[in-house]
C-alpha positions as CSV (number, residue, x, y, z in Angstrom):
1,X,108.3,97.3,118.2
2,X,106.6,94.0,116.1
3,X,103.9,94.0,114.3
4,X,102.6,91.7,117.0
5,X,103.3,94.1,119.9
6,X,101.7,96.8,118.4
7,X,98.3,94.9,117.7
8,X,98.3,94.0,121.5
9,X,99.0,97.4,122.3
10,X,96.3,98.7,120.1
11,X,93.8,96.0,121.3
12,X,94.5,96.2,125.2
13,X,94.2,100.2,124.8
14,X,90.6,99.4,122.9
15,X,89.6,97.0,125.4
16,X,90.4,98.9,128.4
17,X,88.8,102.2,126.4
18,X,85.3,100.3,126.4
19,X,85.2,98.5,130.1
20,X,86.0,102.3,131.1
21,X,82.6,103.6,129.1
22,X,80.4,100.4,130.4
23,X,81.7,101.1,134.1
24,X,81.0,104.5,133.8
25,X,77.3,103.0,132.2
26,X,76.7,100.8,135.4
27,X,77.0,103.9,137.7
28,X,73.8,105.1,136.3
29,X,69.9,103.7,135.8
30,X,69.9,106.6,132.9
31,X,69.7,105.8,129.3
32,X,73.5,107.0,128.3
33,X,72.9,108.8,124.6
34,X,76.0,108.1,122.0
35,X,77.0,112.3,122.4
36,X,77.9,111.7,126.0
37,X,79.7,108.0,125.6
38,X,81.5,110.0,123.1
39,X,82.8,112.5,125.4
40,X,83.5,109.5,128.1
41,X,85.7,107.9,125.6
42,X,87.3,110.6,124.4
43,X,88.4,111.8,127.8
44,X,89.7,108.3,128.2
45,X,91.7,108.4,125.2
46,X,93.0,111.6,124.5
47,X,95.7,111.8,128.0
48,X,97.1,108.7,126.4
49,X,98.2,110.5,123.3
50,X,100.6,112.3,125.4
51,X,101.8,109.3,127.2
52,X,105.3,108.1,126.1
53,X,103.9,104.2,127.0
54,X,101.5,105.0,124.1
55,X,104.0,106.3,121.5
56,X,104.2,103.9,118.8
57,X,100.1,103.9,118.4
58,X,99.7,107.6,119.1
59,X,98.0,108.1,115.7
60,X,95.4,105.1,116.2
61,X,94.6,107.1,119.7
62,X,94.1,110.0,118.5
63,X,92.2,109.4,115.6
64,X,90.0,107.2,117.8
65,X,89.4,110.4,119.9
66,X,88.8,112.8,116.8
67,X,85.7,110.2,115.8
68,X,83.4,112.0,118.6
69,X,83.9,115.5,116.8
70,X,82.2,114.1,113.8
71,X,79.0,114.4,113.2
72,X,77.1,111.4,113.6
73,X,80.3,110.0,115.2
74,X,79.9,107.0,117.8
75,X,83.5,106.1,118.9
76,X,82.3,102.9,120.9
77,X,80.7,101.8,117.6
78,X,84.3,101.8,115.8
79,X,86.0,100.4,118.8
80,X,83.4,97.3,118.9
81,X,84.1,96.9,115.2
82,X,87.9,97.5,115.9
83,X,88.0,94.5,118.2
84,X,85.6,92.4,116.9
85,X,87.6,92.1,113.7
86,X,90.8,91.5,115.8
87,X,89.1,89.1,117.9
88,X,87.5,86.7,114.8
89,X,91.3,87.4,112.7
90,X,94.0,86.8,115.5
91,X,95.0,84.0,114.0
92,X,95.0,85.1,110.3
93,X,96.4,88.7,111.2
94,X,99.6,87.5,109.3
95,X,97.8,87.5,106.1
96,X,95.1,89.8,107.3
97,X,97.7,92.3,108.0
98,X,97.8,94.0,104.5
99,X,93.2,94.1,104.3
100,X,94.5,96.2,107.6
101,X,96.8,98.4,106.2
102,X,94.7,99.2,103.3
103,X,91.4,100.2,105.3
104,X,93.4,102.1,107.7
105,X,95.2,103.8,104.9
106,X,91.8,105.1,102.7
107,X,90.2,106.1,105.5
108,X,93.2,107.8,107.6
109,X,94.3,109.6,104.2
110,X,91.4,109.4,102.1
111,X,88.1,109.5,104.2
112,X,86.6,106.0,103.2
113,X,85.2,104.4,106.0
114,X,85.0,100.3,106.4
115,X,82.2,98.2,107.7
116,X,81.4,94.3,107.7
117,X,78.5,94.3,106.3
118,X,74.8,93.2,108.0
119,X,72.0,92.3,106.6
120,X,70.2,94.0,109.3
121,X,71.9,96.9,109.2
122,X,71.3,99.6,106.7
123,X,74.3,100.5,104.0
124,X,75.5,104.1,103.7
125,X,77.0,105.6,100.9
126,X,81.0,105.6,100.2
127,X,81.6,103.5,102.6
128,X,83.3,100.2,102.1
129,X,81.3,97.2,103.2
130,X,83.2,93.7,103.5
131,X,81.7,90.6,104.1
132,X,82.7,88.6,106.9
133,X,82.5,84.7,105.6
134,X,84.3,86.0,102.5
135,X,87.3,87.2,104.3
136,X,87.0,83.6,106.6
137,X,87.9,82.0,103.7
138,X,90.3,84.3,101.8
139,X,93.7,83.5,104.0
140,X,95.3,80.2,104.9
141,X,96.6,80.3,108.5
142,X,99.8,81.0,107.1
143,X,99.0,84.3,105.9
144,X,98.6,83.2,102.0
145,X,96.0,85.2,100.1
146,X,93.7,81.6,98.4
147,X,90.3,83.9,97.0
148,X,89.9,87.0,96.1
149,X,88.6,89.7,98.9
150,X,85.7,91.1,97.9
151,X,84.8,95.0,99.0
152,X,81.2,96.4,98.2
153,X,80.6,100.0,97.9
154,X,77.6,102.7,96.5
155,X,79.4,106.0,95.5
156,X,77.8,109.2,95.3
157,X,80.8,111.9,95.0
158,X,83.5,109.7,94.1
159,X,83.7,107.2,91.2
160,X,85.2,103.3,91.0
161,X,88.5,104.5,89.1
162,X,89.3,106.8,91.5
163,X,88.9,104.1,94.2
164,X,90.9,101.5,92.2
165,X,93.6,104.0,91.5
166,X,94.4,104.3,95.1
167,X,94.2,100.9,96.4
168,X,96.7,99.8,93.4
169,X,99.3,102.9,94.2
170,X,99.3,100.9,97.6
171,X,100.9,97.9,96.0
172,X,99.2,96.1,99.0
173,X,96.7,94.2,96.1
174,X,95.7,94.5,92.4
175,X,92.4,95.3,92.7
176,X,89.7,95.4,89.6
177,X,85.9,96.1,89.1
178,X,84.0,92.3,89.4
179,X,80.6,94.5,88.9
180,X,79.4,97.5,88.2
181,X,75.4,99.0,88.6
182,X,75.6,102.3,86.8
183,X,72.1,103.1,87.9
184,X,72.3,103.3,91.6
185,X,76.8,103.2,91.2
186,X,76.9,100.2,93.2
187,X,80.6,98.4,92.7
188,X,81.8,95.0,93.6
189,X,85.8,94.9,93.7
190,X,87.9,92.4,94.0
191,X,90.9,92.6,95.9
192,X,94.1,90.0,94.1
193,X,97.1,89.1,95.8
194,X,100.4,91.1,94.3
195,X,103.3,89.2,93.7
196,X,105.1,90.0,96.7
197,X,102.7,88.4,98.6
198,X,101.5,85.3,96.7
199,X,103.7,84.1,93.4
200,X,100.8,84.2,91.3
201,X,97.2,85.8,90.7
202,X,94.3,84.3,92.0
């Protein structure tokens, strides 16, 4: 399956996830609380981990399901995000592709959450906040990394090293500390393109 296969399986799976939860919404004049969209959604979801159509993105399903045994988990939240970010890069995801990977990868095996961050929104702690207009301008249409990506995060248990250490073993981008506020651990990081992607360091 291409990569471009997959994303539309992922993204059609997503969209019909969350017109399920707001049809199930319209059916009643009740306030629906995040616990019990959670348990729509994961009932939604989870028969589809078993289903052969599904195969290839059986992982993404799952985990998508798992977010509702969390505490403080809202699975419609990371499916909004989760589209939204496929939705304004669709035509970038060539380049895009390896910000993806990366994300996916230290939160899947390393428990580092990503947001795009809002100024209205309040930040939490270890979790990696990107801003949007940054990334708009990071990536030709042709997928070539042209600015640095720049990834924002407080720590608390872990520490900036440890951070950089696994986004480098990924080979995906040379990453290094722009900033650094020892008083509060607040880290700005830049992500660089490696050489396998552009043929020279931004």
């Amino acid at each position: 399956m291409s990569k471009a296969h997959y994303y539309q399986q992922l993204s059609s799976v997503i969209d019909n996830a969350l017109l399920h939860l707001y049809c199930q919404i319209a059916t009643t004049q009740r306030f629906v609380p995040i616990t019990q969209r959670n348990t729509i959604l994961s009932r939604f979801l989870k028969p589809k981990i078993k289903d052969l159509r599904y195969k290839t993105i059986k992982g993404d399903i799952k985990r998508m399901a798992l977010i509702g045994q969390r505490p403080e988990g809202n699975i419609e939240a990371k499916l909004n995000e989760l589209r939204k970010m496929a939705m304004e890069y669709k035509d970038k995801m060539n380049g895009a592709q390896h910000l993806y990977d990366l994300l996916n990868h230290l939160f899947n095996d390393h428990g580092f959450d990503s947001r795009l961050f809002d100024n209205d929104e309040p930040t939490d702690k270890e979790v990696i906040y990107i801003i949007k207009e940054h990334i708009e301008h990071c990536f030709e249409l042709d997928g070539q990394q042209i600015a640095p990506i720049s990834l924002c995060i407080q720590f608390e248990k872990n520490t900036p090293d440890m951070l950089l250490a696994l986004i480098n073993n990924t080979s995906l981008f040379i990453a290094e500390v722009k900033e650094y506020n020892a008083d509060n651990q607040q880290t700005h990081i830049l992500l660089h393109p490696t050489d396998k992607n552009n043929t020279h360091r931004l």
